[in-house]
N, C-alpha and C positions, 0 to 999 in steps of 0.2 A: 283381650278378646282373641288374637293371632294364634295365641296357646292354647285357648280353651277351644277354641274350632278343632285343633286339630290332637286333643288329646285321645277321641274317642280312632283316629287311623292309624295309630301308630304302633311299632313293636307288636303287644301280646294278640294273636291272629281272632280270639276269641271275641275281643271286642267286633271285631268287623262282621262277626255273623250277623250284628244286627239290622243291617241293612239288608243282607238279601233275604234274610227272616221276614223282617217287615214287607219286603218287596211282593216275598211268594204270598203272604196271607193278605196282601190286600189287595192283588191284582183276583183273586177271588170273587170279594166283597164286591167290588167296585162293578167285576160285571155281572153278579145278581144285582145290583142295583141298575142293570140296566146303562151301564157306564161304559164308553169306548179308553177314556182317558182322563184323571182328575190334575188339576191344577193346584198345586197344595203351596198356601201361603202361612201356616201355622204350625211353629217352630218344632214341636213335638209331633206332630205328623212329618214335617220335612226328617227331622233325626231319626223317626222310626225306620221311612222307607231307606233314606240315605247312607244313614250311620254316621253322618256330620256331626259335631256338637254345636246344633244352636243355641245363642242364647236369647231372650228376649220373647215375646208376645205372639206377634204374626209380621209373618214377610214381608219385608219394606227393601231391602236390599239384596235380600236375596229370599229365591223361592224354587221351586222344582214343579216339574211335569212328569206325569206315569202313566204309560201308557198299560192297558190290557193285557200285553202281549208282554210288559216287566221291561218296556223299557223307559229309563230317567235320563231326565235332562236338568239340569243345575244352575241356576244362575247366582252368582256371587256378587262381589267388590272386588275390585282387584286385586287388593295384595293377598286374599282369601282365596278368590278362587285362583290365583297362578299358584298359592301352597297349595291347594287342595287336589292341583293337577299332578303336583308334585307328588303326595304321598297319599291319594286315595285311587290307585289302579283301579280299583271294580266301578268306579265311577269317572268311563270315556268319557262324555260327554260335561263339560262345566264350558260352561259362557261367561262371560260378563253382563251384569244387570241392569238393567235400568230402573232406578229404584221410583218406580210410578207410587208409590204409597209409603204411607208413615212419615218419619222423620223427616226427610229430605224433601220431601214436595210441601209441606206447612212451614218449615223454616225457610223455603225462598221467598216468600213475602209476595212470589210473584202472580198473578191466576195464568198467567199466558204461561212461566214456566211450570208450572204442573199439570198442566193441559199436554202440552207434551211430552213430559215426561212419562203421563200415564198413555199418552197415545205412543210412544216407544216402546213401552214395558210389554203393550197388547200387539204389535208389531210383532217384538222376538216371538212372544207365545205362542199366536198365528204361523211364522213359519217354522218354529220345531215341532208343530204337530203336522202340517205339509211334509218336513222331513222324515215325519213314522208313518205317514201316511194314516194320521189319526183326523184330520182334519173333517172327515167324515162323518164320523158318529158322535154320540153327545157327549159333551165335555160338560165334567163338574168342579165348582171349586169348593175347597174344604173348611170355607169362612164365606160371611156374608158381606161383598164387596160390590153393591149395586152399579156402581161409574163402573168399575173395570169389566162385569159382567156385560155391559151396556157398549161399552170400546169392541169387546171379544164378539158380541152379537152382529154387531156393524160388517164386520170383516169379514161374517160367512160363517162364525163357531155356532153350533147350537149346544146354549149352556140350559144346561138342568139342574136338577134338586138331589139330594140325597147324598152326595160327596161326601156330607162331615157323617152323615149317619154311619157311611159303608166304613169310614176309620177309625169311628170310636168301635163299633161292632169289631175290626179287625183288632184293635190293640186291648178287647179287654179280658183276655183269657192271656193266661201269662205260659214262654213256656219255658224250659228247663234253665235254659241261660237267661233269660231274666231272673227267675227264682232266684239263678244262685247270685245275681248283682243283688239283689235285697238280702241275702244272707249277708254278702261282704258289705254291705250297708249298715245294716244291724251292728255289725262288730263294729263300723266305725261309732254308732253315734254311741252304743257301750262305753268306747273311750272316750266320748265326749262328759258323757253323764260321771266315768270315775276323776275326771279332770276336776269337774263341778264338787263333788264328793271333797276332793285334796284342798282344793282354792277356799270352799267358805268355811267362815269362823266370824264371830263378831267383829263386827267394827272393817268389815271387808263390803265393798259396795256391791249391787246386783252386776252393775257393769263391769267388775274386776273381774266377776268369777263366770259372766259368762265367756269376757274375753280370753279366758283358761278351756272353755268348753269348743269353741270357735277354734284356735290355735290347737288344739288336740287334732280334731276334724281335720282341719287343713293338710295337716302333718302326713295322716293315714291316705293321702290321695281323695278325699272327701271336698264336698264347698257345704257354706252355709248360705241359701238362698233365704232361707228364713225359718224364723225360731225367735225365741228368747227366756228371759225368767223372770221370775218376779216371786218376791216375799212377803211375809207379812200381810197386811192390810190389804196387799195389792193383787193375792189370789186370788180372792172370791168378792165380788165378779172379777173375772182373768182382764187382766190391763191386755189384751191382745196387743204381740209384737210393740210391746212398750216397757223395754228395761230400763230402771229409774237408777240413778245416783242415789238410792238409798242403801242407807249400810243395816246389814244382816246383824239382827239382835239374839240373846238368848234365848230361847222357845218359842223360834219363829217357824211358821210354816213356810220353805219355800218350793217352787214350782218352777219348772223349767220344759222347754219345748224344742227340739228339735222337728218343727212342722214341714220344710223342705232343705234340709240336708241333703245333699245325693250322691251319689257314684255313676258315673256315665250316661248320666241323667234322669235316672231312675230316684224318684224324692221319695222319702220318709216319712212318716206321722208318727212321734216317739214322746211320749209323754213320762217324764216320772218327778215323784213327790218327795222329797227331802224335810228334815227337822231338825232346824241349828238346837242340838242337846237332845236331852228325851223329852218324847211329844207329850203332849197333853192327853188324858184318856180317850177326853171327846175327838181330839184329833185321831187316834189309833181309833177307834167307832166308827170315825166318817171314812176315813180309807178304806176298813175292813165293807164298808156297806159297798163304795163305789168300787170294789177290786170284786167282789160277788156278784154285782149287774155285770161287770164285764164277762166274766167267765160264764154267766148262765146266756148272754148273746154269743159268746166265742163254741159254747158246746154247739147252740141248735142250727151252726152257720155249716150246711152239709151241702152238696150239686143235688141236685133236685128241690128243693122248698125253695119256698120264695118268700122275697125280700118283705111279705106282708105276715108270711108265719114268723120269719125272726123278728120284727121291728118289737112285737108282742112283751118279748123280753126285755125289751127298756123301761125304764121308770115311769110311773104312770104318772097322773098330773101331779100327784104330792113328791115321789121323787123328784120329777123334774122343776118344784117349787114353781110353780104358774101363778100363784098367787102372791106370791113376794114380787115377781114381775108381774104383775097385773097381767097378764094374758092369758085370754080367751079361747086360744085354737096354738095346737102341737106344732101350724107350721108357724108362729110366732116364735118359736122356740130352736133357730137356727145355730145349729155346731153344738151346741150344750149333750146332747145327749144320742150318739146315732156313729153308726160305719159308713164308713167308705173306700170305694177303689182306691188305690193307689199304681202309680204307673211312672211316665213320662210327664204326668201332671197331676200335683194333687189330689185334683177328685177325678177322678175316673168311674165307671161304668165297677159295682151297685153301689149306690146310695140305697143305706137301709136306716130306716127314719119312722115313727110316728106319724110324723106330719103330712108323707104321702103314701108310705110304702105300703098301710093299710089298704086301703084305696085303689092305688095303683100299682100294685106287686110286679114285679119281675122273677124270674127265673135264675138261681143260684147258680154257677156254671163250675166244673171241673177247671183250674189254674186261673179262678179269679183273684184277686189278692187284694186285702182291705186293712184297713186301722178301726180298730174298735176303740169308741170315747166313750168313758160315763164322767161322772165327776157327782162333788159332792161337800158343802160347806160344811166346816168344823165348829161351828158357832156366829157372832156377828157379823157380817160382811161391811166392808169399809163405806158402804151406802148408809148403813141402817144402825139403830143402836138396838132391833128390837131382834131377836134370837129366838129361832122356828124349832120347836122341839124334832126331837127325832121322827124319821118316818113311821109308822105302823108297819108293820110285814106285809109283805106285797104276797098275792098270791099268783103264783103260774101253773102253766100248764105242765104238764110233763114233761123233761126233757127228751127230745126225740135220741138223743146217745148220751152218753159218757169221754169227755177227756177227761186225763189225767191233771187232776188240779192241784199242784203244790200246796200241802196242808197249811191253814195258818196256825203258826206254832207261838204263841206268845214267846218272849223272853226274858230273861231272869232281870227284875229291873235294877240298876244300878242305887245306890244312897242317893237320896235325897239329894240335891245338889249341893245347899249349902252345908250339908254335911260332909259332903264329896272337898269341895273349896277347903273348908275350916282343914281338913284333917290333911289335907295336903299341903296347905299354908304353916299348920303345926310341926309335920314330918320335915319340913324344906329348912325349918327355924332348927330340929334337933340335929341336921347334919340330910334329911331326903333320903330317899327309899325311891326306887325305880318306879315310872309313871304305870297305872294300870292301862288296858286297852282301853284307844281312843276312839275308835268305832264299834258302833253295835249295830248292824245289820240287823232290817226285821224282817223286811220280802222282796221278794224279786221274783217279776213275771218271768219266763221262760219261752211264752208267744212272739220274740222279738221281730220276725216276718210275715207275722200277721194282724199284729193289732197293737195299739198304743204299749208304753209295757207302764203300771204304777208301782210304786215301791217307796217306803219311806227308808228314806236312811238318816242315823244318827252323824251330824257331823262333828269334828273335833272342838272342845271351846280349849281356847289354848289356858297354857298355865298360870296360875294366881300370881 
C-alpha cells in the first residue's frame, strides 16, 4: 500500500499534473453547483483532485477538503501521510486522520469508540474549513454519509447536495494527459493479451495462462484490479471474474478480460477472443457478427448525438437473445451489450445502453472516453443443450460518418488437423523437416483507447 500511495508523486513531473488538473476543473463545477467547499471521501475523486494514489472504495482513513478558491487539505495515516509530506510538495497541507468511517470504526466492536472517532474526524473538518475561512458557505460531500453529514451539521457546517454530481461532471471529459495514460495503458494490456497468446496450448489451465497475462502487466508498470479468462464451456454465459482450473483443449474458444488493469489509476475495459487451433466456422461467424455491432456503435459515437441515437446500434432483442434468458425489458440485460465511460473508475459518465439511453439520452461530449461491448455465442452455451440459429440481419439506420474499418480478410486455412498431426508424425519418423508457422493471426481491432478491442487468435498446439 506504502508504494502504491506514492507511486503516482514521484520522479516523471507529468504524473503530478494530475492533481492540479483535477483541482482547476473542479473548483469550477463545485461552484456552479452552488458550492463553497466539497469534502471528498471517494478514492477516485481524492486521486483526481490530489494526485495521491488511492486505493480502495471511499475514505475511511483518509479523505481530503477543497475549497472554491483550490485550496486542499489531506488527511492520512500516519506512515502515508509523513511520506506524502515527504515527496508530494504541491500538497502543504496533509494532517493526520481520524478514520470516523469504514474499517476502523466496525472492527472496534465498540459503539462508544465509533462515536468518537466519527465525532473527531467531524472536528478536524470543522476546523480546516475555519482555517480557509470556508466555514461559511455550503459544504458538500461527494458520497452519501448521513451520521457524518449529521456530526458536520451540529457544528455550524451547512451541508448540501450536488457534491458527487459536480465531480462526476468535472472528471468526464478527458484531457490530453489522461488520453495519453490510456494510450500507455493500451500498450500495456497488448502485452498482457501476447503473454496469453505465448502461454496457452492444450493441457495448459485457465489459471496458468492468465497468471502469464497478470505478470506481463505487472512488469510494464501496469496492476490487475480485475479481469480474468475463461474457455470453452465457460464463455457464453461469461463466468464473470471466475478463472477455473480448467485445462485449455483443442478447438476451444477462449476469452479473456482485462476489465480494470490500470496505469496511474486510470482502468481499462479490454476484451479479446482466442481459438486453441483453428476456430470452428460458426465460431469465425459469431466474431465476425459481434466485431460489426462494435464498429457500427464505434462509427456513430461522434460529440454532439446522443447517448439515445447511438444505443440504436446495438443488438436488438434477437441479438441480444432475450429469449434464451427469458427477459422481458433491455434493462434486464445488464453489461451484455452497451458502452461505457472509462476513467478513474470503471464506469464513468456515458453509459450508452438499450436499456435507458433510449429514453433518457445524454449528450456525447468532445474527450469523453468509453469501452464498447457486443458479444455473441458461437453455438451451445454451457446452460443449454438447445442451440439458437443465427440472427437474421439487423436493419439500421444510416451511419451518421465513416471510420476506417480494418477489412475482414479471411485466411488461407491450414490442412485439416489430423492431417496436419499425421503428416508431421510421418516427417518426425523419416528424419523431420522444420515446423510450419504456429500462429495464424485472423483480426485485431485497432480501437485499443476507445473500446473493447476483439480478435481471434490461433494459438500454438504443440508437437505430436
Amino acid at each position: 500500500m506504502w508504494a502504491h500511495r506514492q507511486a503516482a508523486s514521484r520522479s516523471r513531473g507529468w504524473y503530478r499534473v494530475f492533481g492540479s488538473m483535477g483541482c482547476t476543473g473542479t473548483q469550477r463545477h463545485i461552484a456552479e453547483a452552488g458550492l463553497g467547499s466539497v469534502l471528498l471521501l471517494d478514492d477516485p475523486n481524492i486521486r483526481y483532485v490530489t494526485g495521491l494514489a488511492m486505493l480502495g472504495g471511499s475514505g475511511a482513513d483518509h479523505y481530503s477538503f477543497l475549497t472554491a478558491g483550490g485550496k486542499v487539505v489531506h488527511w492520512d495515516t500516519a506512515d502515508h501521510a509523513s511520506n506524502e509530506r515527504a515527496n508530494c510538495p504541491w500538497l502543504p497541507d496533509i494532517r493526520y486522520a481520524a478514520p470516523g468511517l469504514g474499517n476502523v470504526p466496525r472492527a472496534s466492536g465498540s459503539p462508544s469508540a465509533r462515536e468518537f472517532l466519527l465525532d473527531t474526524m467531524a472536528d478536524l473538518i470543522v476546523e480546516a474549513a475555519h482555517d480557509y475561512d470556508a466555514h461559511r458557505d455550503p459544504v458538500g460531500i461527494d458520497s452519501t454519509q448521513s451520521q457524518l453529514a449529521a456530526k458536520l451539521r451540529e457544528r455550524g457546517l451547512d451541508i448540501r447536495d450536488g457534491a458527487a454530481d459536480a465531480l462526476h461532471t468535472a472528471r468526464q471529459t478527458k484531457t490530453k494527459d489522461e488520453i495519453e495514460c490510456f494510450r500507455v495503458l493500451s500498450a500495456i494490456c497488448e502485452a498482457g493479451f501476447m503473454a496469453i497468446k505465448k502461454a496457452a496450448e492444450p493441457g495448459v489451465t485457465e489459471q496458468e495462462v492468465w497468471g502469464a497475462a497478470a505478470e506481463a502487466v505487472l512488469r510494464r508498470g501496469g496492476t490487475v484490479e480485475g479481469g480474468y479468462l475463461t474457455s470453452g464451456p465457460n464463455t457464453w454465459p461469461k463466468h464473470q471474474a471466475n478463472t477455473t482450473d480448467r485445462m485449455l483443449r483443442p478447438g476451444d474458444i477462449m476469452y479473456a478480460d482485462f476489465y480494470s488493469a490500470t496505469f496511474q489509476g486510470y482502468r481499462s475495459c479490454v476484451y479479446r477472443t482466442f481459438s486453441i487451433g483453428k476456430p470452428r466456422q460458426r465460431s469465425v461467424d459469431a466474431y465476425k457478427r459481434a466485431r460489426d455491432w462494435m464498429y457500427d456503435v464505434i462509427e456513430a459515437i461522434r460529440p454532439g448525438v446522443t447517448t439515445g441515437e447511438v444505443a440504436r446500434y446495438f443488438p436488438d432483442r434477437e441479438g441480444e437473445r432475450m429469449d434464451w434468458y427469458g427477459a422481458d425489458h433491455y434493462w434486464q440485460m445488464t453489461t451484455n451489450q452497451w458502452a461505457h465511460g472509462l476513467g478513474l473508475q470503471l464506469y464513468e459518465r456515458p453509459l450508452i445502453w438499450r436499456g435507458i439511453s433510449v429514453d433518457h439520452p445524454i449528450e456525447i461530449q468532445e474527450g469523453m472516453t468509453m469501452a464498447v461491448e457486443t458479444q455473441e455465442p458461437d453455438g451451445p452455451s454451457s446452460a443449454t443443450t438447445t442451440s439458437h440459429p443465427p440472427p437474421r440481419p439487423r436493419p439500421l439506420p444510416p451511419r451518421p460518418h465513416r471510420l476506417h474499418r480494418p477489412p475482414h480478410r479471411p485466411r488461407p486455412h491450414p490442412p485439416p488437423l489430423r492431417r496436419f498431426l499425421l503428416l508431421r508424425l510421418l516427417c518426425r519418423r523419416l528424419g523431420g523437416i522444420p515446423d510450419p508457422a504456429s500462429y495464424f493471426p485472423v483480426e485485431c481491432s485497432s480501437q485499443a483507447h476507445r473500446s473493447r478491442q476483439f480478435d481471434i487468435m490461433l494459438c500454438r498446439l504443440p508437437g505430436c
